[in-house]
N, C-alpha and C positions, 0 to 999 in steps of 0.2 A: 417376541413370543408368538405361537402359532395362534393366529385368531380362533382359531375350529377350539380350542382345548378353552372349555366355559364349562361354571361351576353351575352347576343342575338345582334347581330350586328344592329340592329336597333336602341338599347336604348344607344349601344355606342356612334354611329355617332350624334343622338340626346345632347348626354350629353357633348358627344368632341365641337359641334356645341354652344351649347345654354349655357354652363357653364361658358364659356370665357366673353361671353357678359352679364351674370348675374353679374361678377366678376367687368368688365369695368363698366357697370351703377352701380353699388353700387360707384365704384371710384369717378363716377361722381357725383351721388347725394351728396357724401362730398365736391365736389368742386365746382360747379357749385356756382353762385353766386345768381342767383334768386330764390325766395324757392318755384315758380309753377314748373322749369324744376326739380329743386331735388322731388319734390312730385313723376312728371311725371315717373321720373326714378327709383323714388323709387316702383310705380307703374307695371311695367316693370319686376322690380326681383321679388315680388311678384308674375306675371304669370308665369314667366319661373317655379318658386318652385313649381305652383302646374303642371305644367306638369311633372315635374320631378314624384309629387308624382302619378299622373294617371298612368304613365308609370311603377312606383311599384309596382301598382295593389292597393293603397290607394286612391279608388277612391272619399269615403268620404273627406279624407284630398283635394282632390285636389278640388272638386266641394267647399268646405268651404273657402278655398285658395282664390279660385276667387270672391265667393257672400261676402261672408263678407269682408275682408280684401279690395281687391282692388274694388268689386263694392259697398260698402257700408263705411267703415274707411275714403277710400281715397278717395273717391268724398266727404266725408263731409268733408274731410283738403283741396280739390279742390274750393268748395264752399264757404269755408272761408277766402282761400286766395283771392278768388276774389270778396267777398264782402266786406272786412277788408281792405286787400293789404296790403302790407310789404316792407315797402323804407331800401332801401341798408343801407343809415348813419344812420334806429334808429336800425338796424339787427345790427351795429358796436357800438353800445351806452350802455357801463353797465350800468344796473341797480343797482345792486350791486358790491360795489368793492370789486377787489382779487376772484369773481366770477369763470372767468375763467382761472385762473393758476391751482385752487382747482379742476374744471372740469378736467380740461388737465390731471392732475396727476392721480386723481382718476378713468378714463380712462386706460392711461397705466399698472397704478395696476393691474384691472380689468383684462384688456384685459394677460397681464400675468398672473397673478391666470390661466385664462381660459386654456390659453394656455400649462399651467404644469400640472393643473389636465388630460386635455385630452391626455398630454405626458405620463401619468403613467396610466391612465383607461387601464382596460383590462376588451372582455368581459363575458369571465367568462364560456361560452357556444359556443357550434356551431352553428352554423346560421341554422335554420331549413328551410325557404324558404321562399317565400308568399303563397305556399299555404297551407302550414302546419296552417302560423299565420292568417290565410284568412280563415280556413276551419267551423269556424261558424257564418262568417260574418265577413265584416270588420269593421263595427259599432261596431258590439259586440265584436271582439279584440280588439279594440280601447277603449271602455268603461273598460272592464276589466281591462285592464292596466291601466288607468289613477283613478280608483277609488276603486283599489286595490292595486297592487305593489308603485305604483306612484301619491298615494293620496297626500301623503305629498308633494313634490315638487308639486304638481298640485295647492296647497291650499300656498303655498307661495309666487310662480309665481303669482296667482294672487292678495296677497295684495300686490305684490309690483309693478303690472300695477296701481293698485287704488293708493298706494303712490305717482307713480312717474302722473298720471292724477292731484291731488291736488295738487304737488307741481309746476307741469307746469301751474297750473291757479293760484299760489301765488305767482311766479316769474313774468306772465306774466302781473300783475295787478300794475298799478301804480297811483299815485296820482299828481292831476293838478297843478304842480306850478304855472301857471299862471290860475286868474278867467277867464271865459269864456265870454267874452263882452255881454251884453243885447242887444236886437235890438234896444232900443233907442242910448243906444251908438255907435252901428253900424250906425245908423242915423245920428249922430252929429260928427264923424267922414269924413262921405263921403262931407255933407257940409262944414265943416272945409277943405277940402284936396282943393278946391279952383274947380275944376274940373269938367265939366258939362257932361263928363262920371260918376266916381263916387258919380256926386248931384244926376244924375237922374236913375244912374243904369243903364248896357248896355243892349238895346234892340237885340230880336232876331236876326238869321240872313238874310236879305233881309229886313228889316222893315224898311220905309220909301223910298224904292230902287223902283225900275222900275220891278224889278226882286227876286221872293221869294225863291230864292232856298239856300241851306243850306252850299254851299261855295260860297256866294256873301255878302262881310262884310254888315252889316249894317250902317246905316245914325246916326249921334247924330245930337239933335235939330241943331248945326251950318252947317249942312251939310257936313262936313269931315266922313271919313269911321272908322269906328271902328274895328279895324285889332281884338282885342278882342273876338269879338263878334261869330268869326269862331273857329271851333273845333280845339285843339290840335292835333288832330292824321291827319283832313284835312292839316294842314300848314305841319306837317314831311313828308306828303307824297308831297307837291305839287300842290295838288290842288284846292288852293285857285284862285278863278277868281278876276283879277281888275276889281273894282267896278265905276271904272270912267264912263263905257259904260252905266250903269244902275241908276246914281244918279241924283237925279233934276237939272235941272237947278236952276239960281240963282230965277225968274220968281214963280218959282211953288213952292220953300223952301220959299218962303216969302210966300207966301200963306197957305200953311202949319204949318207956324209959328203964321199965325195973327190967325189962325182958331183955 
């Protein structure tokens, strides 16, 4: 190797710095239990890589790095999880069985394969520099290579993103065991259940109250509050207000009710 081509104390400290925590969020996006912090993280080693790659002087790689992959990829897997959502016990629920012991194994395969071919690569040449492989552009080294020496790997790579796309949408597609109620059934339901919340449906929150604001439960025709009727994330936090100070008297729910 040419002695002159030495790595510059900057891209050290950088690589000592940010390589450890590329290493640790990958860790995590396998562990983490919610699949928006693994997105997030996965998110995360994808910028560090393309700094990595600016700082080789592949500044294409590293501007694609960012536009496509993490602002374009992962905000559409961002967008999905948060218009879909993804509950823990059906993330734990095969689909098919014996699914994932076949993953599992065929993982470690892999991941050995990987590992022994990169034990015996060797490669082959000296390292010329970046600027030797930069000296017609780094578009055009980068083109060159991928649609010359490395057509082949280029053109398998990607039928096998397009494989594994169609086969994550025929795993992830399932069929309704149970029919999906009609809304007249949904109707004769809520009156069968006996209950003049679900006869009549629960009204907004503040409606029928003294007071409209959106942590103050609302009124059912008997005049009791309907703890329901307030948002989920207001009760985890706290603050929902008692609606004792805001509800009619008996006076004015009778009046209300004959009306």
């Amino acid at each position: 190797m040419n002695p002159t081509l030495t790595i510059a104390t900057p891209e050290a400290v950088m690589f000592w710095f940010m390589a450890p925590l590329a290493v640790v969020a990958a860790l995590g996006m396998l562990l983490v239990k919610k699949a928006v912090h693994s997105a997030i993280l996965l998110a995360w080693v994808m910028i560090t890589l393309a700094f990595f790659y600016i700082a080789q002087g592949a500044l294409f790689l590293g501007i694609v790095q960012v536009v496509v992959y993490t602002g374009a990829v992962m905000m559409l897997f961002l967008f999905i999880l948060m218009l879909v959502g993804v509950d823990s016990s059906d993330s734990l629920t095969e689909t098919i069985r014996g699914l994932r012991p076949i993953a599992i194994t065929a993982a470690l395969g892999f991941g050995g394969l990987m590992v022994s071919l990169i034990g015996r690569a060797t490669l082959g040449r000296e390292a010329v520099g970046l600027e030797v492989a930069n000296a017609g552009g780094n578009v055009q080294g980068l083109a060159q290579l991928l649609f010359s020496t490395y057509v082949w790997p280029f053109e398998v790579v990607s039928a096998l993103l397009i494989t594994a796309a169609l086969g994550a949408m025929v795993l992830a597609h399932h069929q309704r065991t149970v029919a999906r109620p009609t809304q007249r059934e949904q109707a004769v339901n809520r009156f069968r259940s006996g209950s003049l919340a679900s006869a009549a449906g629960l009204p907004g929150p503040g409606v029928f109250a003294r007071h409209n604001a959106v942590d103050v439960p609302a009124l059912l025709p008997d005049g009791s509050a309907a703890p329901s009727s307030i948002s989920a994330t207001l009760k985890a936090r706290g603050d929902v207000i008692d609606s004792s100070a805001y509800q009619l008297d008996n006076v004015d729910t009778t009046v209300t009710e004959e009306k």
